[in-house]
SEMI-507646 format. One record per residue (C-alpha): y, x, z; residue in one letter; residue number from 1. Coordinates in Angstrom, 3 decimals, decimal comma. Each point is the difference from the previous one (the first is absolute). Layout:
BEGIN
(r (Y X Z) a NUM),
...
This chain:
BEGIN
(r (0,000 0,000 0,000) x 1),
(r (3,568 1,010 -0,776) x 2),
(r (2,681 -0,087 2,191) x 3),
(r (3,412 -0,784 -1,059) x 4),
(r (2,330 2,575 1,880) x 5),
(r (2,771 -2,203 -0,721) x 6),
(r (-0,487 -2,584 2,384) x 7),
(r (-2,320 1,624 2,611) x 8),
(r (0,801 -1,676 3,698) x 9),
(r (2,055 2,233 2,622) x 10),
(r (-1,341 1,240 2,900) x 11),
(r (3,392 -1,233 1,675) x 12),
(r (-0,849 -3,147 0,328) x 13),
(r (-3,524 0,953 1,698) x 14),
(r (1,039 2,819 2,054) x 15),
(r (3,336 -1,057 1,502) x 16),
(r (-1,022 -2,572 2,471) x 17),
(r (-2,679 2,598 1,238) x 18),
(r (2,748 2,898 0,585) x 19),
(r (2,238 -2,665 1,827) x 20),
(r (-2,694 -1,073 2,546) x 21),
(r (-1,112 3,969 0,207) x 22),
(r (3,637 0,922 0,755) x 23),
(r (0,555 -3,042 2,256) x 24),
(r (-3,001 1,418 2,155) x 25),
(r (0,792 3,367 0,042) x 26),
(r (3,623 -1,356 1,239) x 27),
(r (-1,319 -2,053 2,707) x 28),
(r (-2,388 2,107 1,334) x 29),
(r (2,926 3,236 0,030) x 30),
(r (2,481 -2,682 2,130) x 31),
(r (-2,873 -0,659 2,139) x 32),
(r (-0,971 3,381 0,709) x 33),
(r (3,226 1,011 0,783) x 34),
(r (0,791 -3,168 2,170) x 35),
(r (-1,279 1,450 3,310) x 36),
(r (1,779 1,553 2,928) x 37),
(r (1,295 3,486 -1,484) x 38),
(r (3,147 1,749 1,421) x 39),
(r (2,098 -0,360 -2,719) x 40),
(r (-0,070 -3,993 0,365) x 41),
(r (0,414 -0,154 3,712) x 42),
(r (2,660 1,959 -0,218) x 43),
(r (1,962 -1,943 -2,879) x 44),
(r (-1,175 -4,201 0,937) x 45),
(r (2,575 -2,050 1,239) x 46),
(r (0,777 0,217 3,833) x 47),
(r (-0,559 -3,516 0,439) x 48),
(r (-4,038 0,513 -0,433) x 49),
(r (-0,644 1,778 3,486) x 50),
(r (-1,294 -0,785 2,913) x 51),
(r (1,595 -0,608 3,080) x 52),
(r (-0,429 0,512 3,540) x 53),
(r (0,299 -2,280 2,894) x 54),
(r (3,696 1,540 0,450) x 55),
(r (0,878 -1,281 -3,240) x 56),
(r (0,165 3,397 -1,514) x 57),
(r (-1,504 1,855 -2,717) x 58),
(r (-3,244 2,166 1,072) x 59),
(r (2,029 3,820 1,175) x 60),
(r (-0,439 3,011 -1,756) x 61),
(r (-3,937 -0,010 0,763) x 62),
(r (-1,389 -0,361 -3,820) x 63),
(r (2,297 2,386 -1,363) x 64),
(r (1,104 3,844 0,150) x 65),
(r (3,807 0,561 -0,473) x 66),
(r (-1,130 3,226 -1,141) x 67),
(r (-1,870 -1,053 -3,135) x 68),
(r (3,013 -2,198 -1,727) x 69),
(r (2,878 2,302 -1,581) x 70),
(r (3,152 -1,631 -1,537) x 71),
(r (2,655 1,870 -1,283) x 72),
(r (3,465 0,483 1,484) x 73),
(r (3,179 1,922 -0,431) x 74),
(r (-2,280 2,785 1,597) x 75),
(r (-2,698 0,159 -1,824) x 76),
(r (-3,232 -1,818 0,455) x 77),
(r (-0,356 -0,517 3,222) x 78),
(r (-2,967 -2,298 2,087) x 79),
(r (0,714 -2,785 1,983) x 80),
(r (-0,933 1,371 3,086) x 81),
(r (2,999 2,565 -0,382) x 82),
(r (2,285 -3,609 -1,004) x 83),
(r (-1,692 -1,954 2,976) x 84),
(r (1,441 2,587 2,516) x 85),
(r (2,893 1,776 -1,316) x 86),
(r (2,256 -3,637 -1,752) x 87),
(r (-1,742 -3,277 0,816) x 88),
(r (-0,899 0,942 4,055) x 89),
(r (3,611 1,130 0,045) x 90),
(r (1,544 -3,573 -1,203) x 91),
(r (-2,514 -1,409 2,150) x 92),
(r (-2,684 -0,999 -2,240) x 93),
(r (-3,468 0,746 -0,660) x 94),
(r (-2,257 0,466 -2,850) x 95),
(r (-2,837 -3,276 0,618) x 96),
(r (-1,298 0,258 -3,738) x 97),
(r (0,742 3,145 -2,444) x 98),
(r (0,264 -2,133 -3,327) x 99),
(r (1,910 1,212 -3,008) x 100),
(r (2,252 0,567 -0,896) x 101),
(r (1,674 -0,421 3,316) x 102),
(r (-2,181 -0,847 3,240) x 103),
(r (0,102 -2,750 2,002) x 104),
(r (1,685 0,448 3,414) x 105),
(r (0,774 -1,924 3,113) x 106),
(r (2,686 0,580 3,040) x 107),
(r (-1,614 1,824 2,667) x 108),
(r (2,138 -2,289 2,525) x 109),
(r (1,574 -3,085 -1,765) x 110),
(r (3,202 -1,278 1,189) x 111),
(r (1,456 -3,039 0,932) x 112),
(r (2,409 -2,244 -2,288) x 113),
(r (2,935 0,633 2,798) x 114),
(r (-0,495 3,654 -0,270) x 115),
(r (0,659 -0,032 -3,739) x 116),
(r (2,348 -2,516 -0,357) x 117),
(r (1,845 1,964 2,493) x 118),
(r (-0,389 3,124 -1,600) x 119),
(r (1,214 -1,382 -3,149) x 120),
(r (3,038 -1,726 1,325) x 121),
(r (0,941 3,407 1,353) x 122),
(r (-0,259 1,576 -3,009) x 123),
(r (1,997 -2,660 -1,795) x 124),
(r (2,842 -0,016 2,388) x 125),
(r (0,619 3,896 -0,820) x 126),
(r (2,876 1,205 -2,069) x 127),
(r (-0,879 0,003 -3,878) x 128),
(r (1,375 2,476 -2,285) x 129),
(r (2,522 -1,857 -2,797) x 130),
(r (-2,109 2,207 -2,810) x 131),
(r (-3,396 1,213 0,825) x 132),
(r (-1,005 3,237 0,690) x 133),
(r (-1,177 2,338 -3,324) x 134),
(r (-2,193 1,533 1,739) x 135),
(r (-3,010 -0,492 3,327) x 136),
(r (1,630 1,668 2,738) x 137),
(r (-1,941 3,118 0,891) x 138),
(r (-0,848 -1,020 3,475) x 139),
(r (-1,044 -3,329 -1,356) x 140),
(r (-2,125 1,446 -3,249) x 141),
(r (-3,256 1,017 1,741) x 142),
(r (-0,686 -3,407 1,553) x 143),
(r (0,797 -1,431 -3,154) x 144),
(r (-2,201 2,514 -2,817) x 145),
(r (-3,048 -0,773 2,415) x 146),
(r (0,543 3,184 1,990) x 147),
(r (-0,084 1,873 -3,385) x 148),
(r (-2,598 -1,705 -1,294) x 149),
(r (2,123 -1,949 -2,778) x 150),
(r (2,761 1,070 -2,068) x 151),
(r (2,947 -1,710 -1,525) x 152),
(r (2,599 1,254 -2,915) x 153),
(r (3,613 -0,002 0,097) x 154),
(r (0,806 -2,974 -2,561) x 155),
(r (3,146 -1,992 1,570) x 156),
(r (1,500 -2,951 -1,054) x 157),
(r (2,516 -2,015 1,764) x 158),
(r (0,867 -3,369 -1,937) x 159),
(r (1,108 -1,771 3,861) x 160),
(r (3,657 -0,382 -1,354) x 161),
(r (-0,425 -0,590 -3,718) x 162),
(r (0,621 -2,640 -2,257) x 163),
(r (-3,756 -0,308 -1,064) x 164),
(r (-1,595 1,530 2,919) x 165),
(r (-1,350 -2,031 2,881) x 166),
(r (2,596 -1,669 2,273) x 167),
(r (0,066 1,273 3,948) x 168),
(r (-1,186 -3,371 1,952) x 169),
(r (1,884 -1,820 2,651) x 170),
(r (-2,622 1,529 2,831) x 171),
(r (2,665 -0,204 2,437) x 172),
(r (0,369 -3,609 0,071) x 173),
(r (-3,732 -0,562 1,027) x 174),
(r (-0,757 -2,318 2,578) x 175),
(r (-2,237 1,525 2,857) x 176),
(r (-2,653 -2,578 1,626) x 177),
């Protein structure tokens, strides 16, 4: 028998639906595979998936080593333990989870709403500057770069008194409760 090579059928047509389901498997069986508890995955799922304790808090540092995350910084890279103790202890925070790119941390000792409201009602009744300052003040720029930890560039703009800027606001005429 002959075969006309004009219209001879295309393996397309028969081989097609058999790479799909082949490549559909090997897909599902690479997510599942890589589904289970790796590092990588605890460290990056949302915070809202943990457990908690009878306190209400997050499980402490037990299940992880500060030592084995590094994120980088103005310093270099740097591991959280070195962050834990040298910027967030300082501000009165702790490390609870070391997710990334920035951990989750809680206050050490939490205050009450009267001690910051107060606090910020002192710091709104002192003197502001008509233009603000160019620069962080140099007793002021540790605590504020993270205790060198974070830097910041010198790029200034002041648009407080112009015509397309943003208007200063009325805060002096607000009404204290």
């Amino acid at each position: 028998m002959i075969a006309n090579r004009a219209n001879t059928p295309a393996l397309c047509p028969r081989i097609f639906p058999l790479l799909v389901v082949v490549g559909a498997l090997v897909f599902v069986f690479t997510v599942y595979t890589n589904s289970g508890s790796s590092k990588y995955l605890d460290r990056v799922s949302s915070r809202l998936k943990y457990p908690t304790n009878e306190t209400g808090f997050s499980k402490q540092l037990i299940d992880y080593d500060l030592h084995d995350y590094n994120v980088k910084t103005y310093k270099g890279y740097v591991n959280m333990y070195e962050l834990n103790e040298k910027v967030f202890k300082l501000y009165g925070y702790e490390i609870e989870k070391p997710t990334l790119p920035v951990p989750t941390v809680r206050m050490i000792n939490e205050p009450t709403c009267e001690l910051v409201f107060s606090e910020w009602l002192r710091v709104s009744q002192e003197p502001q500057p008509k233009t603000p300052p160019k620069y962080i003040p140099s007793g002021e720029s540790d605590a504020f770069l993270l205790f060198g930890y974070a830097a910041v560039e010198s790029w200034y703009m002041n648009d407080k008194n112009s015509y397309f800027g943003e208007k200063p606001k009325n805060w002096d005429k607000l009404i204290c409760v």
